[in-house]
N, C-alpha and C positions, 0 to 999 in steps of 0.2 A: 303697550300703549299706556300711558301715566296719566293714572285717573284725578282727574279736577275734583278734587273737593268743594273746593268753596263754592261751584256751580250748584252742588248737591245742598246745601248747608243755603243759598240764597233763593232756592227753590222753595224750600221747606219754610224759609224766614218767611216770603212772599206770601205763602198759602195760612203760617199763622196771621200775620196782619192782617188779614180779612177778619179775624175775629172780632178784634176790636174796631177797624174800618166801618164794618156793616153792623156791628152793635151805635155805635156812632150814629148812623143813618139814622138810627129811632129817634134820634134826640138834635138831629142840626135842621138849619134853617135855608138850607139850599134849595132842599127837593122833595115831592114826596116820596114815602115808602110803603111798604105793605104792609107795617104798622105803625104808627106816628103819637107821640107824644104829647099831650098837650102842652107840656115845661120841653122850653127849645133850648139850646146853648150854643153861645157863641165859643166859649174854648172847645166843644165837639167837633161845630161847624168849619173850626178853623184846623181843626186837627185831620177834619175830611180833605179840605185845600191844600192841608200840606203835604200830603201822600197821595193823594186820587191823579196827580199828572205825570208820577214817574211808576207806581206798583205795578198796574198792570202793565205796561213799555217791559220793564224788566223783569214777567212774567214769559212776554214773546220771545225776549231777548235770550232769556234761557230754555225756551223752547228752542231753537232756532242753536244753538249752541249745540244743545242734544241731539238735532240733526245730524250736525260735522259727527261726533262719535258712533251716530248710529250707522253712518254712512258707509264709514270704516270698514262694519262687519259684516253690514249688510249688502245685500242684493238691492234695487230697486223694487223689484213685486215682494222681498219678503218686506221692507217697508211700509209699503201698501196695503198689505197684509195685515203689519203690526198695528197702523192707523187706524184700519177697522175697526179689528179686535179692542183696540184700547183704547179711542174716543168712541168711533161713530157709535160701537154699540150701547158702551154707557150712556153715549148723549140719548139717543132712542128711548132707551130705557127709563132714565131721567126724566125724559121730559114727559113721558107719560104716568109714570108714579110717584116720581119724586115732588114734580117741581108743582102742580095741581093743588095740593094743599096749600102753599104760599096763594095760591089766587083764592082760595076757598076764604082762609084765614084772615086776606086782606077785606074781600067783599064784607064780612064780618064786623071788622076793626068799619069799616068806613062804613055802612048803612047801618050794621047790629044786625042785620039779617041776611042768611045767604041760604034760605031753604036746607034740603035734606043734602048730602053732602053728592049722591049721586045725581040728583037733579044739576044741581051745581057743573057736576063733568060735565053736561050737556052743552050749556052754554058756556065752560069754559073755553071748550075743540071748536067754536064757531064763532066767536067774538074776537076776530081782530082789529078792533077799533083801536087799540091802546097795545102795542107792544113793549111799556114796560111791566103792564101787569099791575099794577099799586094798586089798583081799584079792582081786581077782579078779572080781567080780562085775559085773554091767552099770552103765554111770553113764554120765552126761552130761560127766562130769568137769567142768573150768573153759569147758567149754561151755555150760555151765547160764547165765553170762552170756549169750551171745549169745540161748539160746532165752528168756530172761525180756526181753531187751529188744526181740526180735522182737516177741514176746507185747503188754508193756504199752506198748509205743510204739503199735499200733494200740488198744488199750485207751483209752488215753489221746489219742488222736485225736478226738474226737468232744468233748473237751474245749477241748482247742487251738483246734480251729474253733470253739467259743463263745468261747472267750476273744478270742480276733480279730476275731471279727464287728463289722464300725464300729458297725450301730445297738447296740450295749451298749456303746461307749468311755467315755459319760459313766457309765456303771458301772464300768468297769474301772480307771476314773481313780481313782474314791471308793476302790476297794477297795487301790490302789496305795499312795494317800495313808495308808490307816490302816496299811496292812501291812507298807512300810516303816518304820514308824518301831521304833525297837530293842529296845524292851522287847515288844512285838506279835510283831514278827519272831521274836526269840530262843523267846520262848512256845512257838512252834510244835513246841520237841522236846518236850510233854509229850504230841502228835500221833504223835508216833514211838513213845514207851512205849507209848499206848494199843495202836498198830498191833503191836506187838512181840509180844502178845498173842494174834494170828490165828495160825490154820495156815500152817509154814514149813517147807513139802515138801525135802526134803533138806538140810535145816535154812537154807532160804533164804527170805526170806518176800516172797512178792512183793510185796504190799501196803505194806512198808516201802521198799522198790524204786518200786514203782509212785509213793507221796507226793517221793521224792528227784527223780524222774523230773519229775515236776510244778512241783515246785520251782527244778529247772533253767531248767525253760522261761520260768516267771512272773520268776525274777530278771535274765531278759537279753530282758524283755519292756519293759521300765522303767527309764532311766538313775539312779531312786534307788535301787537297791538293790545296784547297783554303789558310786554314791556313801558310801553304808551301810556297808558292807564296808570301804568306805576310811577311815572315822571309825573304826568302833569294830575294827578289826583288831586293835591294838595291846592293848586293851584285854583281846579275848578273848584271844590269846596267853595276857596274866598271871595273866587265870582258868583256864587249862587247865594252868600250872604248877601251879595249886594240885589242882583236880579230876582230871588222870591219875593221877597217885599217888595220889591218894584213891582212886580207880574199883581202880586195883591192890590198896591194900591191901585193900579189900571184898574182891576176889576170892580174896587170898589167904585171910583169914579170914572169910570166909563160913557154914564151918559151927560159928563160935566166937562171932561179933559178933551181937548182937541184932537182928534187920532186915537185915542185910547185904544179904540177898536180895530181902526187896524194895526197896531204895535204888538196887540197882546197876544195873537200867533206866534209873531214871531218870539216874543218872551216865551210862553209856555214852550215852544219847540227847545230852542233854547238850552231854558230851564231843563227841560226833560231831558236833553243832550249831555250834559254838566252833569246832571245828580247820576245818569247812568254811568261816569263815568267815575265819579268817586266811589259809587257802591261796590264796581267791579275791581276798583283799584285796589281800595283797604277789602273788600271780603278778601281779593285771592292775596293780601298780606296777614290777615288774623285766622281766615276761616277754612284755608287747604291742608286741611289735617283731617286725620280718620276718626271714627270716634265709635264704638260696640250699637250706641243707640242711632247710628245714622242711619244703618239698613232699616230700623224700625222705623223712621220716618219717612224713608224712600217705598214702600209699600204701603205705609197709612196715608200718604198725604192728599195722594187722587182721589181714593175713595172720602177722606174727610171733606177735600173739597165741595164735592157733590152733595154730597148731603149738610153740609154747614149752615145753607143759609134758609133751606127750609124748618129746620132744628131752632132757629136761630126767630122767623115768623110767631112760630107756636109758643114758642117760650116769652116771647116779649107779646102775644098775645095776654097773656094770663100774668105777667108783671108787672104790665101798666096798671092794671086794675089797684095795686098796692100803694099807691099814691107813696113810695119810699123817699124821694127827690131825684133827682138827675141823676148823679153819681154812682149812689147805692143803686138806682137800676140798672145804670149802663153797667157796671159791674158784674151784678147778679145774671143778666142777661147775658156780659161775654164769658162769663165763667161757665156758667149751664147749658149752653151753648158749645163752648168744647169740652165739658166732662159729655156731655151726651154724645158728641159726635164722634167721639172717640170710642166709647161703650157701645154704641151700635157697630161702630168698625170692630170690635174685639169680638165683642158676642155673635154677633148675625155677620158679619164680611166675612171675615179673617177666617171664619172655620168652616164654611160653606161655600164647597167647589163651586156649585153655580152661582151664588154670590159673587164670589171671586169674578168670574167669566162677567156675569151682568155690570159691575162697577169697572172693569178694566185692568184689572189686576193679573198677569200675567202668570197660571202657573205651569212648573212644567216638574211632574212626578219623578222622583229618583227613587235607586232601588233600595233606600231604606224609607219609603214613602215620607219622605220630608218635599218640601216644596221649595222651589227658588222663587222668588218673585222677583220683579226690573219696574225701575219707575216710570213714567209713559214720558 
C-alpha cells in the first residue's frame, strides 16, 4: 500500500497554523479570548477570516482520509480500540489537567482575580454557563476537536465498512464514476449549507464535521478524485480569488446588503469546497515525498496539539503586561508558544511511557527496546 505523503505533510501544516491562528486571537476584533489585547488589529483580524473557514474542514478531511488507510489493516474493534486509546483517553485526560489552567488564566486576564488556583477547579467542573470558556467557565476548549472526532470517527464507522464491503464494489464503482466527475463533486457544498442548518453545540456543528469526515475517506477511496483535484486545482484557486472577498464583503455589509445573510452560507460553503480543493490538489503535487524529519512530526504533532493552546494562555498572559505593540507580541507569543510546546513534548512526552499512553501516542516495545510510534 503506497503511502500518501502529502496527507502526512498537510496534517502537520494544519496543526502548525494554529500557532499563529490562535496567537492571532489575542489580538483580532472578532471575538473574545482567554486573553485579549487591548491594541486590536485588523491585518490579524483578517488573517483569522482568511484561514478559520477552510483549517479546521481540512483537519477532518484528513482525519477521515486516515480512516480509508486504517481500514485497510485494520479490524473494526481494533479501530475502536485505537480511537480510545488515542483520542478518548487524551481528551479525558486533557480536559481535566490540561485545559483548567486556560479557564484559571482567562478568569485572571478578565476580573484580575481568580482566588487560589484549587478553589478556581471548584467552580470550574460546575459552571456551564459559557462553553467557550473566555471568561472562566467550563469548556472543552480546542479539545472539542479531538472529542468530535473520537465521537464521529466511530459514528461514521459503520459506514466505512459498507463502503468497503467487496460484494457492493460494483456499486461503489457507479457511485465513484458519477461523483467524481466536477460539476457533481463541487455540488456537494450545497450539502454543507443544508447541514450548516443543524444544531452546532458550542458553536461547532458536528454534522458538518461528520460529512467532511466522510468526504475524506471517499476521496482517498478512489485514484479519481485525486486525479480531480489535480485538473481543476488551478481552476478553483481563480474562483476563490474572486468568491473570498466576496464572502468578506457580505460579512462586512451584512446588515446593509439585501440577502447578505442568506448568500453568505452558501459562499462560505462554497469557499470552503474550492480551497479544499486547491490545498489537496498542489499539496499532493509539492508535498508527496518522504523526508527523515517527517516521522518526527507525525509523533509530535497530537501531543503538541493538546497542549498548544493552553502554553499559548499563560504565555500571552504575562506578554501583554509588556506593552511591546501588536506585532512584537503576536510574535513573541507564537514563538514561545512553540519552543515551549515542543520542549514539553521532548522532555516530559517523548520519554515517559505513561506520558506517552496519557497524550495518545501509541507505543509499541521492540526487542531492542526502541519504540514505534503512528499518528492518530
Amino acid at each position: 500500500m503506497e503511502r500518501r505523503y502529502d496527507i502526512d505533510w498537510l496534517r502537520n501544516f494544519g496543526i502548525l497554523l494554529l500557532f499563529p491562528f490562535h496567537s492571532a486571537r489575542v489580538f483580532d476584533h472578532w471575538n473574545p479570548f482567554y486573553v485579549k489585547s487591548e491594541q486590536l488589529d485588523w491585518g490579524l483580524s483578517w488573517f483569522i477570516a482568511l484561514t478559520s473557514y477552510w483549517f479546521m474542514p481540512l483537519l477532518f478531511w484528513l482525519a477521515g482520509a486516515s480512516c480509508w488507510y486504517a481500514l485497510r489493516v485494520r479490524s473494526n474493534k481494533q479501530i475502536r480500540q485505537d480511537r480510545i486509546q488515542r483520542l478518548f483517553i487524551p481528551f479525558v485526560f486533557g480536559l481535566l489537567l490540561v485545559i483548567p489552567p486556560q479557564g484559571y488564566y482567562a478568569k485572571l486576564a478578565h476580573t484580575g482575580e481568580a482566588g487560589s488556583y484549587l478553589t478556581f477547579l471548584g467552580t470550574f467542573f460546575t459552571d456551564f454557563s459559557d462553553l467557550s470558556g473566555y471568561f472562566g467557565t467550563f469548556t472543552p476548549a480546542h479539545l472539542w476537536f479531538i472529542l468530535y472526532l473520537f465521537v464521529l470517527s466511530l459514528v461514521a464507522l459503520p459506514f466505512f465498512t459498507f463502503f468497503t464491503d467487496p460484494k457492493r464494489a460494483e456499486t461503489v464503482q457507479r457511485f465513484h464514476h458519477v461523483f467524481s466527475q466536477p460539476t457533481t463533486f463541487i455540488s456537494f457544498f450545497i450539502v454543507l449549507v443544508l447541514l450548516q442548518a443543524l444544531p452546532a453545540p458550542g458553536g461547532q456543528n458536528p454534522f458538518f464535521f461528520l460529512a467532511l469526515l466522510i468526504m475524506g475517506f471517499i476521496s482517498c477511496s478512489d485514484a479519481r478524485y485525486q486525479d480531480l483535484f489535480n485538473r481543476i486545482r488551478f481552476r478553483s484557486f481563480l474562483a476563490t480569488l474572486i468568491l473570498v472577498p466576496l464572502m468578506f464583503a457580505f460579512m462586512q455589509q451584512r446588515e446593509t446588503l439585501p440577502y447578505a445573510g442568506i448568500l453568505l452560507p452558501y459562499l462560505r460553503s462554497l469557499n470552503t469546497w474550492l480551497t479544499l480543493i486547491v490545498i489537496l490538489g498542489y499539496g499532493h503535487q509539492w508535498m508527496n515525498f518522504p523526508h527523515k524529519c517527517l516521522a518526527y512530526f507525525n509523533e509530535a504533532a497530537f501531543p503538541v496539539y493538546i497542549l498548544h493552546q493552553t502554553v499559548l494562555v499563560v504565555v500571552g498572559y504575562y506578554v501583554l503586561p509588556l506593552n511591546l505593540g501588536v506585532y512584537p507580541m503576536f510574535i513573541l507569543i507564537m514563538v514561545l508558544t512553540l519552543v515551549l510546546s515542543v520542549l514539553l513534548y521532548e522532555w516530559i512526552i517523548k520519554r515517559t511511557a505513561v506520558m506517552r499512553w496519557l497524550f495518545g501516542v501509541k507505543v509499541r516495545a521492540t526487542a531492542s527496546k526502541q519504540v514505534e510510534l503512528t499518528s492518530p
